[in-house]
C-alpha positions, 0 to 999 in steps of 0.5 A, spaced: 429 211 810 429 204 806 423 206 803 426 213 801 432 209 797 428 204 794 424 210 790 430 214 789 433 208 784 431 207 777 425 202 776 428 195 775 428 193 767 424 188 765 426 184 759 420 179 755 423 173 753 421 169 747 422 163 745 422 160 739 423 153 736 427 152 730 427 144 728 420 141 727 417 139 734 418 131 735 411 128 736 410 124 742 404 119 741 403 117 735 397 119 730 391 114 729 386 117 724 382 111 727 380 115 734 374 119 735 376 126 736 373 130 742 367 135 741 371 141 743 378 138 741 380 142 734 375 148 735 380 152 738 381 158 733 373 158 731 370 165 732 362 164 734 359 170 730 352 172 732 349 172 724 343 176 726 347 182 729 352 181 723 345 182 717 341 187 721 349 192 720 347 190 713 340 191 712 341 192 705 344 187 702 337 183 700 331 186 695 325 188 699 319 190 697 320 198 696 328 196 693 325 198 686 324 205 687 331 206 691 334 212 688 341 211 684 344 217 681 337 220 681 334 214 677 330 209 680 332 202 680 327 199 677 328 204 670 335 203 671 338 201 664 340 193 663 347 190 661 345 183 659 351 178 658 350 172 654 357 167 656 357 161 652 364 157 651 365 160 644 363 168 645 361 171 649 355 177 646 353 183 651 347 188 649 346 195 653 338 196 653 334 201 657 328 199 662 323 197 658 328 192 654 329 196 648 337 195 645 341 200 644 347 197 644 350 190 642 357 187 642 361 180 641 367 178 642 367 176 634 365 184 632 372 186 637 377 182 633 377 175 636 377 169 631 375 162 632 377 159 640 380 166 642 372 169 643 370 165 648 377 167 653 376 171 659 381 177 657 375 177 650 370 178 654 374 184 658 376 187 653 370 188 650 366 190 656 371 195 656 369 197 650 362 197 650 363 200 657 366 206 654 361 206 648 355 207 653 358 212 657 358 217 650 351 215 650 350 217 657 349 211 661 353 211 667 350 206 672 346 200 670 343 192 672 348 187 669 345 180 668 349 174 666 347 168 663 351 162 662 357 158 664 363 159 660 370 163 662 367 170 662 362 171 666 368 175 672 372 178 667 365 181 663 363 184 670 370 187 672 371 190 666 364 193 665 367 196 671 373 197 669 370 201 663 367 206 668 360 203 669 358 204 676 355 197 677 348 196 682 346 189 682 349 183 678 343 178 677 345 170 675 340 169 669 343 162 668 337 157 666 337 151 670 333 145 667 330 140 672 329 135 667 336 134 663 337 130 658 339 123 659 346 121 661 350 117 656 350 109 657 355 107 660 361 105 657 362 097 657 369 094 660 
């Protein structure tokens, strides 16, 4: 009869309590950054991530040996054309040339209307990698092989907008070239 009752009674409602804490929590031992910490200690929110399975999803992220005959747009990439981008601290030059390395296109910061420190700011760049984006898309080159080289404030923005063009980007190469026997440092400055 009990039990009869019992299951004739709405379900009981249960409430979830959250507690939260609106002043700063007050620390009960002081802090000594002389004490060694634990090995487990501050690794709580680490993720253990298992990098072979996380490469084998993408296995075309690196060049194999058959990656130059990989088909883009019908055109093996091997004979994809090449936006080579010169980035120095005064300019930046881009040249749009085919596979075997003839130009077909040039264009700097300086031809598109920037004087003097202005060529060598990133928003130069982007501006005229919009413009020769475009120029090559008249010319019917859709997608192409950036390579940059050199280290000024224009390298991203040439990029994003070569894309921002309308190019269709494959492979971004850094052709930046690193000397292993530099020059000489200065001598140093007497006190």
């Amino acid at each position: 009869m009990l039990n009869a009752i019992r299951k004739s009674l709405p379900a009981p409602i249960n409430y979830v309590v959250r507690l939260f804490q609106t002043s700063a929590p007050v620390a009960t031992e002081r802090f000594v950054h002389k004490r060694i910490p634990a090995d487990d200690e501050g690794v709580q929110g680490e993720k253990i991530i298992d990098l072979d399975n996380q490469l084998k999803l993408k296995q075309n992220i690196f060049p194999t040996a058959d990656s130059d005959n990989l088909l883009f747009n019908g055109v093996p990439y091997k004979d994809l054309p090449v936006c080579n981008v010169r980035v120095s601290h005064n300019n930046t030059i881009f040249t749009v040339t085919d596979a075997a390395g003839v130009v077909k296109l040039i264009k700097s910061c300086g031809m598109e209307g920037f004087k003097n420190t202005k060529k060598g700011t990133n928003i130069a760049a982007q501006t005229t990698a919009i413009s020769i984006a475009t120029r090559a898309i008249e010319r019917g080159i859709k997608t192409v092989r950036v390579k940059v080289k050199g280290l000024g404030p224009g390298r991203l923005s040439a990029v994003k907008g070569l894309q921002m063009g309308g190019l269709e980007i494959i492979s971004v190469t850094d052709n930046t070239p690193v000397s292993w026997n530099p020059p000489r440092p200065r001598k140093a400055r007497r006190l």
